[in-house]
C-alpha positions in Angstrom: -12.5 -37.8 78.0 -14.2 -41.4 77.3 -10.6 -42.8 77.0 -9.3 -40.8 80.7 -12.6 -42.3 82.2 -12.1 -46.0 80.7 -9.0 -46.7 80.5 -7.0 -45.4 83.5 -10.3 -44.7 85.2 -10.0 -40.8 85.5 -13.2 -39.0 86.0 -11.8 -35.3 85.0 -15.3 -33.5 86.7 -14.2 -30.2 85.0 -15.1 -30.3 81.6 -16.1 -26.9 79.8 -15.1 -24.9 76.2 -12.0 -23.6 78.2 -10.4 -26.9 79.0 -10.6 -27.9 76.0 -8.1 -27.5 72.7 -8.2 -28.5 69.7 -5.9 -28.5 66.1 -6.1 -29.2 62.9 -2.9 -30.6 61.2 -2.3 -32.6 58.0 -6.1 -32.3 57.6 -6.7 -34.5 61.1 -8.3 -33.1 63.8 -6.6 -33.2 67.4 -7.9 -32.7 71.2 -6.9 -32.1 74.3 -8.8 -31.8 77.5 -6.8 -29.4 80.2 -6.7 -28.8 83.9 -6.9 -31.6 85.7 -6.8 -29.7 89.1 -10.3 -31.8 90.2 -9.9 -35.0 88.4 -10.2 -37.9 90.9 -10.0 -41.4 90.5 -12.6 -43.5 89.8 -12.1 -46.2 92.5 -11.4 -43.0 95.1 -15.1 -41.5 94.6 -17.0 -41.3 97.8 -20.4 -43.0 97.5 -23.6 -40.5 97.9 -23.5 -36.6 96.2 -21.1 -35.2 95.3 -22.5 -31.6 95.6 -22.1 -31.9 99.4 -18.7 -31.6 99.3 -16.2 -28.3 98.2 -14.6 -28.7 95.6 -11.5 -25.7 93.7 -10.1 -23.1 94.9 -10.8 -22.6 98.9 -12.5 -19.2 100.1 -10.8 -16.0 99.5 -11.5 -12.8 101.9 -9.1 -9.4 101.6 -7.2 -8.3 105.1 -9.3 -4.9 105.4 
């Protein structure tokens, strides 16, 4: 995650024990962080709260 935000300025905005794996092999220790559906770019983030805005899957209502 420090390397996504640093690097190629990534600011994932989604982290949680579910999007996030790791291994163990040859005695290392390896992670990945997962589902990127809400990462933004650092240089693209509006100024201000960001709680004002909706973010994720949009509202979902049955037919009946």
């Amino acid at each position: 995650h420090h390397w996504a935000w640093k690097y190629p300025q990534i600011l994932h905005r989604d982290i949680s024990q579910g999007n996030i794996l790791v291994r163990e092999k040859n005695g290392e220790i390896y992670g990945v962080l997962n589902d990127w559906d809400l990462a933004i770019w650092l240089n693209d983030q509006r100024d201000g709260l960001t709680s004002k805005f909706r973010t994720g899957t949009k509202p979902y209502m049955a037919h009946e």
